[in-house]
Residue frames relative to the residue before (quaternion, step in Angstrom):
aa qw qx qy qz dx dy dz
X 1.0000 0.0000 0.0000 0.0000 0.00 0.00 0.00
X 0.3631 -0.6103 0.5451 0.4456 3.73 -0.99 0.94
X 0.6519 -0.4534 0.4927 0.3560 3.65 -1.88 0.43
X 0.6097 0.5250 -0.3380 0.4882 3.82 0.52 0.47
X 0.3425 -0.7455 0.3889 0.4191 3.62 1.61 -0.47
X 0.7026 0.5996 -0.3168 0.2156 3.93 1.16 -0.72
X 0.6291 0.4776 -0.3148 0.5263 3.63 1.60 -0.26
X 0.2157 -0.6861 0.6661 0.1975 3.56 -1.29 -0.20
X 0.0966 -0.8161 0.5644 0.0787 3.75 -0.82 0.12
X 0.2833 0.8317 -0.4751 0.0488 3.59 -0.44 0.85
X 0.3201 -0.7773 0.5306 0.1084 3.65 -1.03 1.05
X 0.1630 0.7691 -0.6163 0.0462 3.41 -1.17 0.55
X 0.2994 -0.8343 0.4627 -0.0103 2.71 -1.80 0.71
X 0.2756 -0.7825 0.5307 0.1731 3.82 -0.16 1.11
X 0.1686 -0.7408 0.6360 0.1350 2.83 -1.86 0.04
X 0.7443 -0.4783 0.0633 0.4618 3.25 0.88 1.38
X 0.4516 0.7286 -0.4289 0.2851 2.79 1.30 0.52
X 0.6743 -0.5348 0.2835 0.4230 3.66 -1.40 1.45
X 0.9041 -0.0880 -0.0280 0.4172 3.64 -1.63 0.64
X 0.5672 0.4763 -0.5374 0.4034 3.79 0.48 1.04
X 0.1527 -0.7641 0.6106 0.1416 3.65 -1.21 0.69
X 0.4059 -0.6237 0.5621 0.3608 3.25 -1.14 0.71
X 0.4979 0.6898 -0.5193 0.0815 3.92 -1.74 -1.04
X 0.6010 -0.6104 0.4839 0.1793 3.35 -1.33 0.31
X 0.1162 0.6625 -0.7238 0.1541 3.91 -0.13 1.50
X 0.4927 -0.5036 0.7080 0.0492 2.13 -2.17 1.17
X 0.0583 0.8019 -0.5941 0.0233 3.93 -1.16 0.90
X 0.4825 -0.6998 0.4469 0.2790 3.10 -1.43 0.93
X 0.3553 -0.7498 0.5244 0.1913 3.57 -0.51 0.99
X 0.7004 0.4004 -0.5184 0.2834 3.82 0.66 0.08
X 0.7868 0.1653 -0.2310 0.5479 3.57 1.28 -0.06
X 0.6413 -0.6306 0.3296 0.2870 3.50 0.92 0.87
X 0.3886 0.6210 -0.5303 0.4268 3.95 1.80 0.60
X 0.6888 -0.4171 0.5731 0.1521 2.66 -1.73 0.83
X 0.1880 -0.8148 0.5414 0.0878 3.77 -0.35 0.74
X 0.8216 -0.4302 0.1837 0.3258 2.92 0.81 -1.29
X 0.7121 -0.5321 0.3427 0.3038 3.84 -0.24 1.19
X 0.0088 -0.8101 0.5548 0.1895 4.00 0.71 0.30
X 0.8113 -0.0210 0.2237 0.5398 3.02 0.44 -1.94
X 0.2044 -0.8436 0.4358 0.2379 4.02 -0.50 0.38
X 0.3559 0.8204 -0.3113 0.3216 3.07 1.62 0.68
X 0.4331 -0.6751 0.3791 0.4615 3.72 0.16 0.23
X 0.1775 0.8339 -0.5206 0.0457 3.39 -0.69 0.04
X 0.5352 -0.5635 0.6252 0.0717 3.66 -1.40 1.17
X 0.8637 0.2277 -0.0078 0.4495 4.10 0.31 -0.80
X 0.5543 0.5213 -0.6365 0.1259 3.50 -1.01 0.44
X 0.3058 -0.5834 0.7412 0.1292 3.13 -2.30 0.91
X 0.5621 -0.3169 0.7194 0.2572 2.87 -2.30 0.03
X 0.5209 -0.6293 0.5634 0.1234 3.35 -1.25 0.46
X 0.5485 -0.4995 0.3488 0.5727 4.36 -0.19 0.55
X 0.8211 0.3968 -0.1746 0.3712 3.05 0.47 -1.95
X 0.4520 -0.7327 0.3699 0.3493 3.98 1.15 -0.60
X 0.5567 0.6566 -0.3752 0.3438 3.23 1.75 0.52
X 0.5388 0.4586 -0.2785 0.6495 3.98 1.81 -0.30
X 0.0383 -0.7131 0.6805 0.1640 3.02 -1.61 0.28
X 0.0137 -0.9368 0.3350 0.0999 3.79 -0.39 0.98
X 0.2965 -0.8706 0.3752 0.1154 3.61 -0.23 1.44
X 0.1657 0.8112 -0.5003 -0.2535 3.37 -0.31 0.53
X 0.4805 -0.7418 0.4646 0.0540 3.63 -1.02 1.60
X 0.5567 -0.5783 0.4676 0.3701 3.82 -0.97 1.23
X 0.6310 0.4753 -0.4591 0.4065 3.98 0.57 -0.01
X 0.6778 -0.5189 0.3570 0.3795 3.99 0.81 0.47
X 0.6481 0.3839 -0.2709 0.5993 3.73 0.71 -0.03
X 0.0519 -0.7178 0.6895 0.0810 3.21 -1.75 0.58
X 0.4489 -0.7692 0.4366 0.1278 3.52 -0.95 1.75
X 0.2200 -0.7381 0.6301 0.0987 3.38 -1.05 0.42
X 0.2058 -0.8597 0.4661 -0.0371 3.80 -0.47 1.71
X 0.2553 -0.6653 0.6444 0.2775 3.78 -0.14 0.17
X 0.3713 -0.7265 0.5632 0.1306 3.97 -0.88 1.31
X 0.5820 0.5722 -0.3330 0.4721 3.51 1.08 -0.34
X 0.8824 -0.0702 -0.0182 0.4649 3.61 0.48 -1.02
X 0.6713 -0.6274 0.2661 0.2913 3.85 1.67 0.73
X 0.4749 0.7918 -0.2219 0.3136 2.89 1.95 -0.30
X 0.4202 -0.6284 0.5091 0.4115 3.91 -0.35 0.67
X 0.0535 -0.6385 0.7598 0.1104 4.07 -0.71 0.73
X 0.8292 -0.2048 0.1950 0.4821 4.02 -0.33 -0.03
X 0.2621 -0.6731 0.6897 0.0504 3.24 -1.53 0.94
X 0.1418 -0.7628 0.6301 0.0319 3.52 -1.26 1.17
X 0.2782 -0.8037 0.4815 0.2116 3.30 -0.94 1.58
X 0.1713 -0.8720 0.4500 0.0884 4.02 -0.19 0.82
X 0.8010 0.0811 -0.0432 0.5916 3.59 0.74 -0.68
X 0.7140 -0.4429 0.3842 0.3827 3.51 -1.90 0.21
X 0.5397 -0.7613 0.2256 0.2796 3.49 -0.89 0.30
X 0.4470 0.2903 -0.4905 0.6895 3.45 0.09 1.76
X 0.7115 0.4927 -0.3722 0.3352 3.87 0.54 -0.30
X 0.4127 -0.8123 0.3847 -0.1474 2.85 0.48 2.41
X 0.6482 -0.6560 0.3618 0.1366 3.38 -1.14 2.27
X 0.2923 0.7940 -0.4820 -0.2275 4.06 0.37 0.16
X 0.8139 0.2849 0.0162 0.5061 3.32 1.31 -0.14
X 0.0844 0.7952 -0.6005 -0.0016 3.58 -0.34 0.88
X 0.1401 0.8079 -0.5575 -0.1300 3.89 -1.50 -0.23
X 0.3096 -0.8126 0.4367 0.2304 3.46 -0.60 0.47
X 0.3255 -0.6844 0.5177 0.3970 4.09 -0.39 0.71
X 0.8264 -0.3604 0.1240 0.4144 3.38 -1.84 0.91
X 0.7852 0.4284 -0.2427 0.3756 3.80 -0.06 -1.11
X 0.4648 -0.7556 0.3479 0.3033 3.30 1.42 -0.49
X 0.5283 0.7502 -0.2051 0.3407 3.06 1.43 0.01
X 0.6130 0.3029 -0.2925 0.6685 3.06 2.03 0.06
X 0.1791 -0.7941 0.5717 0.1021 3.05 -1.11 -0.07
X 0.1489 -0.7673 0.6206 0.0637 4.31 -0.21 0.82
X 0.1190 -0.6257 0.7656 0.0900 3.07 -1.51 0.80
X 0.0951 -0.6957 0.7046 0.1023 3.36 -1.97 0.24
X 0.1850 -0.8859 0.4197 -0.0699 3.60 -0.42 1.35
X 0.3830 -0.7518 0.4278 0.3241 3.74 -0.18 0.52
X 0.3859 0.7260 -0.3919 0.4128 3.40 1.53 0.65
X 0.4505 -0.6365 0.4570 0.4279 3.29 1.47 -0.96
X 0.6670 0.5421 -0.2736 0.4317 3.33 1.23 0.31
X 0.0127 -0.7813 0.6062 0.1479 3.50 -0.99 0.37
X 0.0881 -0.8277 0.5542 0.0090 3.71 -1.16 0.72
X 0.6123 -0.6599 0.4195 0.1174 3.17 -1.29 0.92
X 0.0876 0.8781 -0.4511 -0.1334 3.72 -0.10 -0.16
X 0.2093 -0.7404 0.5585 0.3099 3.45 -0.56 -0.29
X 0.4434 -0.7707 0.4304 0.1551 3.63 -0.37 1.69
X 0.5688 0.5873 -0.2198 0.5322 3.77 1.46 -0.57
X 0.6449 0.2361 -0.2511 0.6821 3.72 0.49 -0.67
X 0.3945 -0.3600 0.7456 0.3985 3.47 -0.61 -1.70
X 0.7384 0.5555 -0.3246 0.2022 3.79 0.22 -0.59
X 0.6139 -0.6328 0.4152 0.2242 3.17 -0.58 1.77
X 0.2297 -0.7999 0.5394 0.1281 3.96 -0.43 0.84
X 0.7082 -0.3694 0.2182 0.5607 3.61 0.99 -1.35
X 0.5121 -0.6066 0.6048 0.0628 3.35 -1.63 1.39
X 0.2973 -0.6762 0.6709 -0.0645 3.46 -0.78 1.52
X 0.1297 0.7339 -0.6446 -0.1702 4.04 -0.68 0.38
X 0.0459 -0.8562 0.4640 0.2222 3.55 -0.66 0.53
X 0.2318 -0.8612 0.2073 0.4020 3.52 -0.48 -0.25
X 0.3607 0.6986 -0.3366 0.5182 2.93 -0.19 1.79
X 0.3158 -0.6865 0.5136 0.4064 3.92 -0.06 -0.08
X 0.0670 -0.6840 0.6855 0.2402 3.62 -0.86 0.78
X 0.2924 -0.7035 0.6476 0.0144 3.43 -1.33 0.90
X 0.8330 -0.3292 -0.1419 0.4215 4.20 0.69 0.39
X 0.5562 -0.6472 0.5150 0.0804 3.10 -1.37 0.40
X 0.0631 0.8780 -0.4744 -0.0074 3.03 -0.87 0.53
X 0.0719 0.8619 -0.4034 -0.2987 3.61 0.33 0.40
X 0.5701 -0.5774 0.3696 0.4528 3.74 -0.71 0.27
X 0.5784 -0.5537 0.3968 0.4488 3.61 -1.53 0.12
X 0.5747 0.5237 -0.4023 0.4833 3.76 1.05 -0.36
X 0.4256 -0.7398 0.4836 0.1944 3.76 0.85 0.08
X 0.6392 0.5081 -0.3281 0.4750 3.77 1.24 0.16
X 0.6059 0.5063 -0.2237 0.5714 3.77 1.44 0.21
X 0.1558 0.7544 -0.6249 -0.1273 3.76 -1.24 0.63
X 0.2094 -0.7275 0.5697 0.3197 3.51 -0.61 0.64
X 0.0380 0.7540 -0.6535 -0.0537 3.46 -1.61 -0.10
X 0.0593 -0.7429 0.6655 0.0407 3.12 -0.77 1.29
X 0.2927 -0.8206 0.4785 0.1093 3.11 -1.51 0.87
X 0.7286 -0.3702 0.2683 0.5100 4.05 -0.91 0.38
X 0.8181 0.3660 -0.1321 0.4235 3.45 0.65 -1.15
X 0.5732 -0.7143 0.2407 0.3214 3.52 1.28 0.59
X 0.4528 0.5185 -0.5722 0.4457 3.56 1.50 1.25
X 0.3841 -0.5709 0.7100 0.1499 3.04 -1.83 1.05
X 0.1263 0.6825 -0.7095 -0.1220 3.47 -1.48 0.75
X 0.1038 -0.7316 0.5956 0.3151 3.52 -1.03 0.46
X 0.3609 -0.8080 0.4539 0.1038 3.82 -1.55 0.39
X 0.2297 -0.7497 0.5491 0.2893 3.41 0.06 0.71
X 0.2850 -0.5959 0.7402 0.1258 3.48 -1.67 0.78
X 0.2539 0.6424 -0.6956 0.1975 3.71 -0.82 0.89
X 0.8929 -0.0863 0.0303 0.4408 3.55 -1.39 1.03
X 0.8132 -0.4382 0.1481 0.3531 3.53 0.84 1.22
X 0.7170 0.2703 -0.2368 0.5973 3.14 1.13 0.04
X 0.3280 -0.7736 0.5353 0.0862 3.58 -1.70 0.52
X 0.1648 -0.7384 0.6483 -0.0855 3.67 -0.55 1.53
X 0.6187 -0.5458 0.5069 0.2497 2.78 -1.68 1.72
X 0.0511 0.8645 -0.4828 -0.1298 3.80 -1.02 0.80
X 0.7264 -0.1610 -0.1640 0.6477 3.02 1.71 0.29
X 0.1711 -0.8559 0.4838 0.0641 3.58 -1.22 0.74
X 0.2942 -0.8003 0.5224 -0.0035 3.78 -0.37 1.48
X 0.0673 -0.7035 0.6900 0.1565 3.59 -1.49 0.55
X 0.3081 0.7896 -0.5053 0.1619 3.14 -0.21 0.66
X 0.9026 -0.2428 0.1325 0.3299 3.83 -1.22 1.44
X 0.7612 -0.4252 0.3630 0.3286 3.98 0.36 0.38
X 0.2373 0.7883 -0.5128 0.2434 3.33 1.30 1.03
X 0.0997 -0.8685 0.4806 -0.0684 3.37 -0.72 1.05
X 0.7612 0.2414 -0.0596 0.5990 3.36 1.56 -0.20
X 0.2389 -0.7879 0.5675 0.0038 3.55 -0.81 0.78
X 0.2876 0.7686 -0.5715 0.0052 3.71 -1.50 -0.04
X 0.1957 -0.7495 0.5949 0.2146 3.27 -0.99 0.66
X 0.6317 -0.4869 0.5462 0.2560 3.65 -1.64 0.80
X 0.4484 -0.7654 0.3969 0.2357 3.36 -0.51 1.58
């Protein structure tokens, strides 16, 4: 949901299957129209931006797009993973000013949403599969395919393993708001 409550945003992905399309539309939540056609790319990930003015996709081709909600426009495309190393998960910490990627490479990266410029690459081993960043903006969870939890501390741009769980097929994370 955009941070205003009035948009919706949803991605999908096909697998070649007959008359269905994957991509990422944007929709109007007071009468349920279609708004608009971000991206026709398949895709696993997109967010609303803190402020609700970006939208950011992250697509099964290794990159994750940044959209201006006002006019649909591509504002800047981060490359995140190797190629075929598909977008599963993306999030941005409160101010918006960071941005996390999660990649089916086994990697997760940092960005800075202001430049474009990639801060630091995490390899883990394992597929991480989501993110989460907390509301204090000093915490990332990440669960991973294979059911380890790592959380990450965010201090002075960069992010350090702070603790790491096995534990039964954890697939989803959240912090209390």
């Amino acid at each position: 949901f955009s941070p205003d409550g009035s948009l919706l945003l949803t991605a999908a992905t096909t697998w070649k299957t007959a008359n269905t399309k994957g991509g990422t539309r944007l929709w109007n939540l007071s009468d349920g129209s279609l708004r608009s056609l971000v991206s026709e790319s398949n895709a696993y990930a997109a967010r609303f931006s803190p402020d609700g003015k970006s939208i950011y996709v992250g697509e099964n081709e290794g990159w994750v797009k940044q959209f201006s909600v006002a006019t649909g426009e591509l504002v800047r495309k981060y490359v995140c993973a190797n190629p075929g190393g598909m977008i599963m998960d993306l999030d941005l910490n409160p101010d918006g000013s960071r941005l996390i990627v999660a990649a089916r490479d086994q990697k997760i990266t940092l960005w800075d949403t202001v430049s474009g410029t990639r801060l630091q690459a995490l390899t883990f081993n394992g597929d991480p599969r989501k993110l989460t960043w907390s509301p204090d903006g000093h915490t990332v969870s990440v669960s991973h395919y294979s059911g380890l939890r790592t959380i990450l501390d965010f201090n002075a741009d960069q992010l350090t393993t702070a603790e790491e769980r096995k534990s039964p097929a954890i697939v989803y994370g959240e912090f209390t708001p």
